[in-house]
Predicted model as a PDB file, atoms N, CA, C, CB and O in Angstrom, pLDDT in the B-factor column:
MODEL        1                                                                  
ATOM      1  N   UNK A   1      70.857 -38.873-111.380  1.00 82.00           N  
ATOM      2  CA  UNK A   1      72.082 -38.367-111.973  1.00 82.00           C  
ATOM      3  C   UNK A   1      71.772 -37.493-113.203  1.00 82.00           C  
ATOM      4  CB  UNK A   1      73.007 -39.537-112.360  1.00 82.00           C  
ATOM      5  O   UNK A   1      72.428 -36.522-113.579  1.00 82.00           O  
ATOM      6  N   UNK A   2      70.732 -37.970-113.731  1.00 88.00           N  
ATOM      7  CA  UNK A   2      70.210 -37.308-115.335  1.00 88.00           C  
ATOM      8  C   UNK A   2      69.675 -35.552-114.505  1.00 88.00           C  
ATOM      9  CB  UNK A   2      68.241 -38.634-116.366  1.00 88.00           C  
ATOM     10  O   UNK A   2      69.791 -34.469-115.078  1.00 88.00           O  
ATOM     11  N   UNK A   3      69.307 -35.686-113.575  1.00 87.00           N  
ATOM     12  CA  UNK A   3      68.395 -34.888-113.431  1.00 87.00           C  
ATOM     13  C   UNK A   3      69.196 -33.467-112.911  1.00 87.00           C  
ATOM     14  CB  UNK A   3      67.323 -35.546-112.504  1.00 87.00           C  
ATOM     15  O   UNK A   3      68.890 -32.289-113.094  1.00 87.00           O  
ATOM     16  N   UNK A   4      70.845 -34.343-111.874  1.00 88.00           N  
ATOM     17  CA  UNK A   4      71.566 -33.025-111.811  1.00 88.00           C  
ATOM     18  C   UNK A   4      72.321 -33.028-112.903  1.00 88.00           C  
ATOM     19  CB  UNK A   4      72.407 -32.762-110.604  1.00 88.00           C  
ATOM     20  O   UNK A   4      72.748 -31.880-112.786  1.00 88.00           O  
ATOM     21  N   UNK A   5      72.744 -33.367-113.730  1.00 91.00           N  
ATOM     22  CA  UNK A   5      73.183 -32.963-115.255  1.00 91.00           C  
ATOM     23  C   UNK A   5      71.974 -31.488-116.249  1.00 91.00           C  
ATOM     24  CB  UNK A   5      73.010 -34.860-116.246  1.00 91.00           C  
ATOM     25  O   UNK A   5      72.005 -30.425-116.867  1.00 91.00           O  
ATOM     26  N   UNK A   6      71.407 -32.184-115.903  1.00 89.00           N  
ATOM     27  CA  UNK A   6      70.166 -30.953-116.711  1.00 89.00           C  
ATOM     28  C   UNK A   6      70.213 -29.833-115.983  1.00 89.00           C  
ATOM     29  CB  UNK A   6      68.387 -31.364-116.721  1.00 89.00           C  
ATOM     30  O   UNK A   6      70.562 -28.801-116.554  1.00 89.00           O  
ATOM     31  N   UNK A   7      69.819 -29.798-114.359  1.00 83.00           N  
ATOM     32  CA  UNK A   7      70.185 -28.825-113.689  1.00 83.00           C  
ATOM     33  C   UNK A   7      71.422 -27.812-113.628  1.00 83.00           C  
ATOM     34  CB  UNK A   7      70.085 -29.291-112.857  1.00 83.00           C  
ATOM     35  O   UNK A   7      71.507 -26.677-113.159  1.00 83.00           O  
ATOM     36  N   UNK A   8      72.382 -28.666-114.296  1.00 87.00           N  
ATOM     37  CA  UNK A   8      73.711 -28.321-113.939  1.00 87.00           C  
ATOM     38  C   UNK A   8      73.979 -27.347-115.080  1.00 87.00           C  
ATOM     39  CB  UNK A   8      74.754 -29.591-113.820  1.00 87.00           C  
ATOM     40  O   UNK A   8      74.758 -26.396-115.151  1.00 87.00           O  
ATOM     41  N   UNK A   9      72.809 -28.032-116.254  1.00 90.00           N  
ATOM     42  CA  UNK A   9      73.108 -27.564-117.902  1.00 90.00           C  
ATOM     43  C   UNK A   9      72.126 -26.041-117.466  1.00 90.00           C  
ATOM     44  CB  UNK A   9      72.226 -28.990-119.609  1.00 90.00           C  
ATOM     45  O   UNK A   9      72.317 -24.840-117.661  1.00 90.00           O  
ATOM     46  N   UNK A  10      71.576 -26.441-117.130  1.00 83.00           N  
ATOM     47  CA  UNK A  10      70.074 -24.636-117.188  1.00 83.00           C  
ATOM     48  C   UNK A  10      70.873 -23.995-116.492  1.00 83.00           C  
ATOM     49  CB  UNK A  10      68.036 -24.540-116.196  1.00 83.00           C  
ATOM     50  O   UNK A  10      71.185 -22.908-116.980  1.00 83.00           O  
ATOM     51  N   UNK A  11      71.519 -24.353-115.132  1.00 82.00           N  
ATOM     52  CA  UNK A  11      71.800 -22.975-114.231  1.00 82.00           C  
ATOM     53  C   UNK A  11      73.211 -22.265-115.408  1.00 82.00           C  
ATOM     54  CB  UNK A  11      72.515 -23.510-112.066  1.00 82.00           C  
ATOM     55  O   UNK A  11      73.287 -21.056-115.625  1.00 82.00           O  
ATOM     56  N   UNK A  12      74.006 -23.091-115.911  1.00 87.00           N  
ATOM     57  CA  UNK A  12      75.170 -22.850-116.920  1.00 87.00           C  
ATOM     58  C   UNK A  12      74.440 -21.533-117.935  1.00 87.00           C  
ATOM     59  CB  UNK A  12      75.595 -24.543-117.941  1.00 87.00           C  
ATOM     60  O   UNK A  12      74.932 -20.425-118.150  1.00 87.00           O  
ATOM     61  N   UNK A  13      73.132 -22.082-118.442  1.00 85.00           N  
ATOM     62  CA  UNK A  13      72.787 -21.231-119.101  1.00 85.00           C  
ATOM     63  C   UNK A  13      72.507 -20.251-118.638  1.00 85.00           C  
ATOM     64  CB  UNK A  13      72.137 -21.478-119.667  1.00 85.00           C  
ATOM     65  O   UNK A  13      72.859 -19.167-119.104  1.00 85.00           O  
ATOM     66  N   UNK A  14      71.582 -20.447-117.280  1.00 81.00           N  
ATOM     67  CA  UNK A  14      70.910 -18.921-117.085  1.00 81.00           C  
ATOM     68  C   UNK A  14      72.191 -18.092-117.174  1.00 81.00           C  
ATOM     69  CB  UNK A  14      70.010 -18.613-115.463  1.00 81.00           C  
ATOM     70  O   UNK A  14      72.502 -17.292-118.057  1.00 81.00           O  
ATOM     71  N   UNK A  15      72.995 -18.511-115.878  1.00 83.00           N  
ATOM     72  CA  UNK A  15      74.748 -17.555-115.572  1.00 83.00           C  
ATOM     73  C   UNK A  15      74.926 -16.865-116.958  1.00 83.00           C  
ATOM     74  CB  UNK A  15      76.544 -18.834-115.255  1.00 83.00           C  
ATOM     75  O   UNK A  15      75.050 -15.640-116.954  1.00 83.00           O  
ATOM     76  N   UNK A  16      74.953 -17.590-118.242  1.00 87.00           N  
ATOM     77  CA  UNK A  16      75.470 -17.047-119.261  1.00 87.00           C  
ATOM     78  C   UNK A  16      75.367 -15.487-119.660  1.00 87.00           C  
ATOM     79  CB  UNK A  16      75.018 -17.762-120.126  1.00 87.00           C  
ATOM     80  O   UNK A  16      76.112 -14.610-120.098  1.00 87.00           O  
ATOM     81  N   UNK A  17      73.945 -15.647-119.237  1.00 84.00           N  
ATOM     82  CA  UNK A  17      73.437 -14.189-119.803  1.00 84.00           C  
ATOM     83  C   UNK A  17      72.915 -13.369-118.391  1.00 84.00           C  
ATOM     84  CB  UNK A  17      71.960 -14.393-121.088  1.00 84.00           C  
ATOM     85  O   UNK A  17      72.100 -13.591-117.496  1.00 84.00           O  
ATOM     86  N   UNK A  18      74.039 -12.113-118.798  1.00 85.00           N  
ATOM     87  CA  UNK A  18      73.986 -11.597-117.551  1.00 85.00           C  
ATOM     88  C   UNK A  18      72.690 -10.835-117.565  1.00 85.00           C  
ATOM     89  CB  UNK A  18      75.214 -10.773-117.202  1.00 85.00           C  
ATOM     90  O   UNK A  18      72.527 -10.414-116.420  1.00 85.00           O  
ATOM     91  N   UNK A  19      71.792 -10.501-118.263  1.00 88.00           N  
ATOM     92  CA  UNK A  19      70.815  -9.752-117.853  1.00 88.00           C  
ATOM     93  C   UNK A  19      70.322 -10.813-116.799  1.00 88.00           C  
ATOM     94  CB  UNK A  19      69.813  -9.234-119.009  1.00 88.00           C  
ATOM     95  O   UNK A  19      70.308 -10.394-115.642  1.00 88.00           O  
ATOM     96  N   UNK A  20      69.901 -12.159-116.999  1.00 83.00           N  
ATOM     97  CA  UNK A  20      68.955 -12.514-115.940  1.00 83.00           C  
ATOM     98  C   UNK A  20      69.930 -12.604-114.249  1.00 83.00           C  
ATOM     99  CB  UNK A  20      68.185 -14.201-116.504  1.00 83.00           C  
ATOM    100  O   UNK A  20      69.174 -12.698-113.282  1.00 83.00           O  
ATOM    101  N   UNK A  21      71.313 -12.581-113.942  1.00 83.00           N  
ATOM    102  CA  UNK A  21      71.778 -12.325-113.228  1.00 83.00           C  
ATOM    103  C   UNK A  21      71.360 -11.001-112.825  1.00 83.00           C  
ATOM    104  CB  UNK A  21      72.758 -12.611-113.463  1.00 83.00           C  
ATOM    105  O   UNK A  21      70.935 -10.856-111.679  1.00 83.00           O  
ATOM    106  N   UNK A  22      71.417 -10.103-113.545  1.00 88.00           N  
ATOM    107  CA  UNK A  22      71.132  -8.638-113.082  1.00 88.00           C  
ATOM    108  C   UNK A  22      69.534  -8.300-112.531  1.00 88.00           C  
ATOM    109  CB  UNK A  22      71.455  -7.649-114.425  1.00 88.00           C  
ATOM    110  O   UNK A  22      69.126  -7.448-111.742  1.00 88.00           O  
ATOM    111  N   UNK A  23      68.998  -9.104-113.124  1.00 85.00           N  
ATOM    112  CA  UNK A  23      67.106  -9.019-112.947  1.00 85.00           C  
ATOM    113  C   UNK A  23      67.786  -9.748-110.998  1.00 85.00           C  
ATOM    114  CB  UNK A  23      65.493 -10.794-114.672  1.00 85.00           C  
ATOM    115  O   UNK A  23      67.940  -9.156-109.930  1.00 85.00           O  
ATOM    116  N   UNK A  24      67.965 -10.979-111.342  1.00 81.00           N  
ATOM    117  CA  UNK A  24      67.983 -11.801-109.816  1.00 81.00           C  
ATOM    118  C   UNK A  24      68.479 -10.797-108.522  1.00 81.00           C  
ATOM    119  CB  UNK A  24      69.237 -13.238-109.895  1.00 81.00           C  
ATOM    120  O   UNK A  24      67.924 -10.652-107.433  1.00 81.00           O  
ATOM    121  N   UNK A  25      69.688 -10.175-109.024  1.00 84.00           N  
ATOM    122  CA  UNK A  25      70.082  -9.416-108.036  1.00 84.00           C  
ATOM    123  C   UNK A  25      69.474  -7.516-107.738  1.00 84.00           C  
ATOM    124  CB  UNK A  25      71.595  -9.593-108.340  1.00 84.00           C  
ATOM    125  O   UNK A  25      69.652  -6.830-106.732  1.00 84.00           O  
ATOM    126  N   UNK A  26      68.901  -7.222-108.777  1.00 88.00           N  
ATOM    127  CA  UNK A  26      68.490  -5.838-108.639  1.00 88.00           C  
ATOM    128  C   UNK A  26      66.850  -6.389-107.673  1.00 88.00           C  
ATOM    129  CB  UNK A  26      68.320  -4.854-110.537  1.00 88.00           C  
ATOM    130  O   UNK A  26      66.676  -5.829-106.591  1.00 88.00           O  
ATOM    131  N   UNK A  27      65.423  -7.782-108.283  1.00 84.00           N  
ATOM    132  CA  UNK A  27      64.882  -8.020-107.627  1.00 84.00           C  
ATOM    133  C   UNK A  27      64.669  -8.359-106.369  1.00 84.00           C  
ATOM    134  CB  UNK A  27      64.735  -8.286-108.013  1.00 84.00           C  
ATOM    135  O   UNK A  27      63.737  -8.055-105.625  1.00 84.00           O  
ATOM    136  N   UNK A  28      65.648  -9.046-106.180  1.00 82.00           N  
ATOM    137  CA  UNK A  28      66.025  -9.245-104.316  1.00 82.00           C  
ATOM    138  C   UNK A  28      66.286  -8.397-103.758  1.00 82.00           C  
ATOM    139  CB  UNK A  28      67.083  -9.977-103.776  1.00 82.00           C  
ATOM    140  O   UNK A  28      66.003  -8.424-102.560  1.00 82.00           O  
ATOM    141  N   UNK A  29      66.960  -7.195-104.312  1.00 86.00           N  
ATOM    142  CA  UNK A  29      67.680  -6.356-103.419  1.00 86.00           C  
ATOM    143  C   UNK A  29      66.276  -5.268-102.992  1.00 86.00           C  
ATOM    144  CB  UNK A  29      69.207  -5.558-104.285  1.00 86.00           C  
ATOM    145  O   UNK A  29      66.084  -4.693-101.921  1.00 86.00           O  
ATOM    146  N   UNK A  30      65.430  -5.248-104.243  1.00 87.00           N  
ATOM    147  CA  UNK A  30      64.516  -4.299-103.999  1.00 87.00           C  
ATOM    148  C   UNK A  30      62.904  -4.853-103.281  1.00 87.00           C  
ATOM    149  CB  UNK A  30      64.393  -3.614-105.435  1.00 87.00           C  
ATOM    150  O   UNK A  30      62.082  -4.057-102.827  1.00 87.00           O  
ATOM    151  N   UNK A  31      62.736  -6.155-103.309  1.00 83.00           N  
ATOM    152  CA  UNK A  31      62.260  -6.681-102.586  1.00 83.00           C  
ATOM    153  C   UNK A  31      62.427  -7.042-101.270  1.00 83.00           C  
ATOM    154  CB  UNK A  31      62.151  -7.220-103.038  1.00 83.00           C  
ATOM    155  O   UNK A  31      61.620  -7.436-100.428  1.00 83.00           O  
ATOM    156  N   UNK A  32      63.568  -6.848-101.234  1.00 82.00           N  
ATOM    157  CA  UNK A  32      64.372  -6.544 -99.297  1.00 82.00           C  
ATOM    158  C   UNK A  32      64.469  -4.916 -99.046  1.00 82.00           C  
ATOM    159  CB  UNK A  32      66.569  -7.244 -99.077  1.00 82.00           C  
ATOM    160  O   UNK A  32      65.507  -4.833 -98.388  1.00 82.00           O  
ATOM    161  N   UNK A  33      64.130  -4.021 -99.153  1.00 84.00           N  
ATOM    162  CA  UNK A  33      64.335  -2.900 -99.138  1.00 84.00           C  
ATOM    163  C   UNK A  33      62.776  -2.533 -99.127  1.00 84.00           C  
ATOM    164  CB  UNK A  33      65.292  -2.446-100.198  1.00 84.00           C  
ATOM    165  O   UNK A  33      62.578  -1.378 -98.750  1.00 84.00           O  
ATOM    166  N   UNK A  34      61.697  -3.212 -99.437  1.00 84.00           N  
ATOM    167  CA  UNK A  34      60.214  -2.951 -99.772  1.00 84.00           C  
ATOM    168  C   UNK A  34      59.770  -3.316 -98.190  1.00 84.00           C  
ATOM    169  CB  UNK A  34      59.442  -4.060-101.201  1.00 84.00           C  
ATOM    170  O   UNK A  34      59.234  -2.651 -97.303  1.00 84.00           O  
ATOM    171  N   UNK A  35      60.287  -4.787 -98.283  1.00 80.00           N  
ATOM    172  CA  UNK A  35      60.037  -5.601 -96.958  1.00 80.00           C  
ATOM    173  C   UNK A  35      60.671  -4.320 -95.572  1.00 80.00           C  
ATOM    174  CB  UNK A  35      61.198  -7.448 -97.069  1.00 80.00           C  
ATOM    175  O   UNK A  35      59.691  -3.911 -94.950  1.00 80.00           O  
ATOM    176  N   UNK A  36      61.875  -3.753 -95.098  1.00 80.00           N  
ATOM    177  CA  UNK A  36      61.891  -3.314 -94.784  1.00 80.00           C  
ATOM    178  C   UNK A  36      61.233  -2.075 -94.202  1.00 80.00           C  
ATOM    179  CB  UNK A  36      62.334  -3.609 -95.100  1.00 80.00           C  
ATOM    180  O   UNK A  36      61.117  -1.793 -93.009  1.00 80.00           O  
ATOM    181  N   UNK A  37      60.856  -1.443 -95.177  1.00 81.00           N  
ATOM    182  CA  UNK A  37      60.215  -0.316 -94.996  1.00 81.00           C  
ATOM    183  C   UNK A  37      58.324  -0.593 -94.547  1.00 81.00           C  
ATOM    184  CB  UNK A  37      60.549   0.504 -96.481  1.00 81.00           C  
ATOM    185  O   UNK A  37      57.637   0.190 -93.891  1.00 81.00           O  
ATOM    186  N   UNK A  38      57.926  -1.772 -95.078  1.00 79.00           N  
ATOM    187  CA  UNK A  38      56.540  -2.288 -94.398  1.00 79.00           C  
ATOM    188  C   UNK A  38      56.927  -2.418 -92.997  1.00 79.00           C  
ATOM    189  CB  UNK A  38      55.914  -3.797 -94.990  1.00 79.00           C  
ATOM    190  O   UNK A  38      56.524  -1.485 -92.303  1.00 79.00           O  
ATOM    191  N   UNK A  39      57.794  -3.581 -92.212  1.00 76.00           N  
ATOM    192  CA  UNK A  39      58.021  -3.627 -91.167  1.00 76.00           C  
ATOM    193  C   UNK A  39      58.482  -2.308 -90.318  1.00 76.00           C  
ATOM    194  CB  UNK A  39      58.726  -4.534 -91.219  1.00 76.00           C  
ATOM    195  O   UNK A  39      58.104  -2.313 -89.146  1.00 76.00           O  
ATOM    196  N   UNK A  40      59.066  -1.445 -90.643  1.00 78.00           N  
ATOM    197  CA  UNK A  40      59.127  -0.302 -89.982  1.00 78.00           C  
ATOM    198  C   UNK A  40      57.855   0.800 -90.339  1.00 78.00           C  
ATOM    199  CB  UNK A  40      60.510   0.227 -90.300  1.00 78.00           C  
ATOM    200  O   UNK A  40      57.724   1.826 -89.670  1.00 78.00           O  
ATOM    201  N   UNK A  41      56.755   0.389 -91.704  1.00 79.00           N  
ATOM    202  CA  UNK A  41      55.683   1.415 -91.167  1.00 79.00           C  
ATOM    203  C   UNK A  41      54.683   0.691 -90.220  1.00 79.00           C  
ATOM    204  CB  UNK A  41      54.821   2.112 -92.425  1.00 79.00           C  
ATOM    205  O   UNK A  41      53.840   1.371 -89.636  1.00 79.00           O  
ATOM    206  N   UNK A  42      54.746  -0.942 -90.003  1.00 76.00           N  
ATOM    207  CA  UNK A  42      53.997  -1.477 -88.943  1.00 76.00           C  
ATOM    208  C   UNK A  42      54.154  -1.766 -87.329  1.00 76.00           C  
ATOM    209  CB  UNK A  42      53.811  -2.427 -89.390  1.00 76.00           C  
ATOM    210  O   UNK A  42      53.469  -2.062 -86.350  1.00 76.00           O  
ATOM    211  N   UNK A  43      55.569  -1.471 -87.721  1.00 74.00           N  
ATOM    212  CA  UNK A  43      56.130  -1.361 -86.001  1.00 74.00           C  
ATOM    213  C   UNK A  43      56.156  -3.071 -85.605  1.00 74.00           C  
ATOM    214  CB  UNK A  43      54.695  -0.271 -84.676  1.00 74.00           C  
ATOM    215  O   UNK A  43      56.060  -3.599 -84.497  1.00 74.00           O  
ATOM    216  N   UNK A  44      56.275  -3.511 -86.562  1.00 70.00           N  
ATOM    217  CA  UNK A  44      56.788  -5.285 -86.337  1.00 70.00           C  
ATOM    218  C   UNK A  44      58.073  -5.595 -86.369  1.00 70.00           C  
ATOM    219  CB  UNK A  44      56.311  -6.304 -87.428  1.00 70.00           C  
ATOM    220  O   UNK A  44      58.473  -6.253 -87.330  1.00 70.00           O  
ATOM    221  N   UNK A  45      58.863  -5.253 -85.486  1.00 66.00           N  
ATOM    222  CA  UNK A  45      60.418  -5.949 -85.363  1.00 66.00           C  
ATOM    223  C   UNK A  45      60.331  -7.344 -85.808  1.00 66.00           C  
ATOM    224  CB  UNK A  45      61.068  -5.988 -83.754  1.00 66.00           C  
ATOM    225  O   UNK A  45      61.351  -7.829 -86.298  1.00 66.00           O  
ATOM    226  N   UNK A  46      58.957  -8.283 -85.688  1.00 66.00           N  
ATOM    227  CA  UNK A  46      59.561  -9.801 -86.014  1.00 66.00           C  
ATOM    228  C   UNK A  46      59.777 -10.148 -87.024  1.00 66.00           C  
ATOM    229  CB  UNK A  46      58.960 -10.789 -85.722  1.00 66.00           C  
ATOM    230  O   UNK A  46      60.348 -11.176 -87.388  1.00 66.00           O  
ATOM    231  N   UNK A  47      59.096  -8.859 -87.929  1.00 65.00           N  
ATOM    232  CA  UNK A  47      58.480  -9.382 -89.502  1.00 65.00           C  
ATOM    233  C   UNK A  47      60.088  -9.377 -90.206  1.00 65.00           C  
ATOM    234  CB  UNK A  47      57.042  -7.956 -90.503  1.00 65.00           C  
ATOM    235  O   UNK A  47      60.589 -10.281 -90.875  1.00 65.00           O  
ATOM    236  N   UNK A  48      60.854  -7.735 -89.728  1.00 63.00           N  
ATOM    237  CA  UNK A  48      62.035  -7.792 -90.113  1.00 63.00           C  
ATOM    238  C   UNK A  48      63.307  -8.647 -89.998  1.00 63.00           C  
ATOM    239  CB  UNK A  48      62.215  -6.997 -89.846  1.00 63.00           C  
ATOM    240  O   UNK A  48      64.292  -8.394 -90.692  1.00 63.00           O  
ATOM    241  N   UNK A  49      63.284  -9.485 -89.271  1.00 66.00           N  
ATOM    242  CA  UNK A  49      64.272 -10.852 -89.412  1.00 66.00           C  
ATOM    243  C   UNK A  49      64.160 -11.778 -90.115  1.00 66.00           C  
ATOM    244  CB  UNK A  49      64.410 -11.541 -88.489  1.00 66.00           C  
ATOM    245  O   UNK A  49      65.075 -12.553 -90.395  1.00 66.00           O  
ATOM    246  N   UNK A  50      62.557 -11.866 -90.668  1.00 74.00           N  
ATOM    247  CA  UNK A  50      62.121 -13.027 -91.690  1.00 74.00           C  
ATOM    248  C   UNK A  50      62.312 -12.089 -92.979  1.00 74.00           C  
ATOM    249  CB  UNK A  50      60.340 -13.752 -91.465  1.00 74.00           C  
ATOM    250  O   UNK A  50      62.136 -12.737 -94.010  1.00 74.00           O  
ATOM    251  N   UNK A  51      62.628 -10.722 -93.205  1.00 73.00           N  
ATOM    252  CA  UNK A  51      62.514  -9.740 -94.433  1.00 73.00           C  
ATOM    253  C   UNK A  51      63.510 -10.431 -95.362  1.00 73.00           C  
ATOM    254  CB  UNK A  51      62.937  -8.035 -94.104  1.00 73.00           C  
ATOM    255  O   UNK A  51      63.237 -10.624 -96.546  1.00 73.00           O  
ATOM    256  N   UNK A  52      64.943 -10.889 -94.680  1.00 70.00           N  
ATOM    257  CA  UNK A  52      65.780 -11.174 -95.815  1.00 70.00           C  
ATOM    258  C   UNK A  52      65.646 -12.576 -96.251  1.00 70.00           C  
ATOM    259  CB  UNK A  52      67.184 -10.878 -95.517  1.00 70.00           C  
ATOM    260  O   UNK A  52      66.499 -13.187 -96.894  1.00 70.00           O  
ATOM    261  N   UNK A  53      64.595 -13.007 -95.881  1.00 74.00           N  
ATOM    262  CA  UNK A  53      64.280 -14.737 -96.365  1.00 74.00           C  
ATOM    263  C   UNK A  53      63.001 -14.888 -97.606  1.00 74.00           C  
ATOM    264  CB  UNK A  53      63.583 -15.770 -94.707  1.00 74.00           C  
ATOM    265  O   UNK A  53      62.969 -15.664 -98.561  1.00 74.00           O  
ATOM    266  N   UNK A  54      61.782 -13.619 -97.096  1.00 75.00           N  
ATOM    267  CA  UNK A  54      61.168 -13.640 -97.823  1.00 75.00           C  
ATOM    268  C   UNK A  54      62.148 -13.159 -99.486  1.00 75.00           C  
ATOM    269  CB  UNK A  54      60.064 -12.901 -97.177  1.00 75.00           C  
ATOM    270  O   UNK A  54      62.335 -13.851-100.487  1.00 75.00           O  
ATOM    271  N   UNK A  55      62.554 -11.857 -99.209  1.00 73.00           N  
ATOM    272  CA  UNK A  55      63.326 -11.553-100.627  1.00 73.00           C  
ATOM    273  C   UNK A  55      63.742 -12.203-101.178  1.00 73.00           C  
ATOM    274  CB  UNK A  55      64.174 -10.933-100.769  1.00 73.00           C  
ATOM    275  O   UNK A  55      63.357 -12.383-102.333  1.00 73.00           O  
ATOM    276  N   UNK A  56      64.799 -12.928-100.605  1.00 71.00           N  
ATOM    277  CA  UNK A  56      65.437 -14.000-101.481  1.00 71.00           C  
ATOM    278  C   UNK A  56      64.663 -15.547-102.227  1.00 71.00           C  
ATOM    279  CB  UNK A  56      66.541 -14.445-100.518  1.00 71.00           C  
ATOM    280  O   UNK A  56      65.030 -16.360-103.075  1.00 71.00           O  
ATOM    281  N   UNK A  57      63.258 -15.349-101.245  1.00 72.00           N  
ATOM    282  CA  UNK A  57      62.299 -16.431-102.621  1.00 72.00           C  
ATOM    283  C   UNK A  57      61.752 -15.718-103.429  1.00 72.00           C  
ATOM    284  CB  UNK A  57      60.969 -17.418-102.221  1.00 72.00           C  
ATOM    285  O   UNK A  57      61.459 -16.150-104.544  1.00 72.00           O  
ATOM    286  N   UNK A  58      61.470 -14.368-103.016  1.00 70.00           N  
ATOM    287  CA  UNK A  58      60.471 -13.490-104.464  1.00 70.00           C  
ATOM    288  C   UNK A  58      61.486 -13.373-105.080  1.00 70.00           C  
ATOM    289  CB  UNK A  58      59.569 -11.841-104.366  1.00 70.00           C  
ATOM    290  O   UNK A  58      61.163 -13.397-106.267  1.00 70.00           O  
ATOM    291  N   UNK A  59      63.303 -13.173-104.920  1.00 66.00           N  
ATOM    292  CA  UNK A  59      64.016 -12.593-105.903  1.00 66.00           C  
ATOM    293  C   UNK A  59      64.696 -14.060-107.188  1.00 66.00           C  
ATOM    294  CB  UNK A  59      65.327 -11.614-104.928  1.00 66.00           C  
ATOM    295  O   UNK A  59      64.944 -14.208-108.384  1.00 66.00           O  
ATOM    296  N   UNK A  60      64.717 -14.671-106.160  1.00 64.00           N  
ATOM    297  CA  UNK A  60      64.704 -16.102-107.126  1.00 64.00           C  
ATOM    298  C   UNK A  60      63.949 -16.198-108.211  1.00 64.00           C  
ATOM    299  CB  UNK A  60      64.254 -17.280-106.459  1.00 64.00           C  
ATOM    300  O   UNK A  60      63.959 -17.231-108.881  1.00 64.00           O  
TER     301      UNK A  60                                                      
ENDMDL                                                                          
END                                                                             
């Protein structure tokens, strides 16, 4: 219970300040857009269905 209270307190904070919202969402977006463009210069259709999963842990 302690532990989602603290959790509950950091994510409150991060939200606060929108720069690190803005870092989270400009990084994902451009880390999905990187991913993309590898899979289409390698000619791997599979890589691109896993593209928007990887982003969203590097953009985290």
């Amino acid at each position: 219970m302690r532990l989602l209270r603290m959790l509950a307190f950091h994510t409150r904070l991060f939200a606060s300040n929108s720069y690190f919202v803005q870092l989270m969402i400009t990084s994902t977006v451009t880390i999905l857009l990187m991913q993309y463009v590898a899979s289409f210069a390698s000619h791997s259709p599979e890589s691109a269905s896993s593209a928007w999963l990887r982003a969203g842990l590097v953009g985290t």
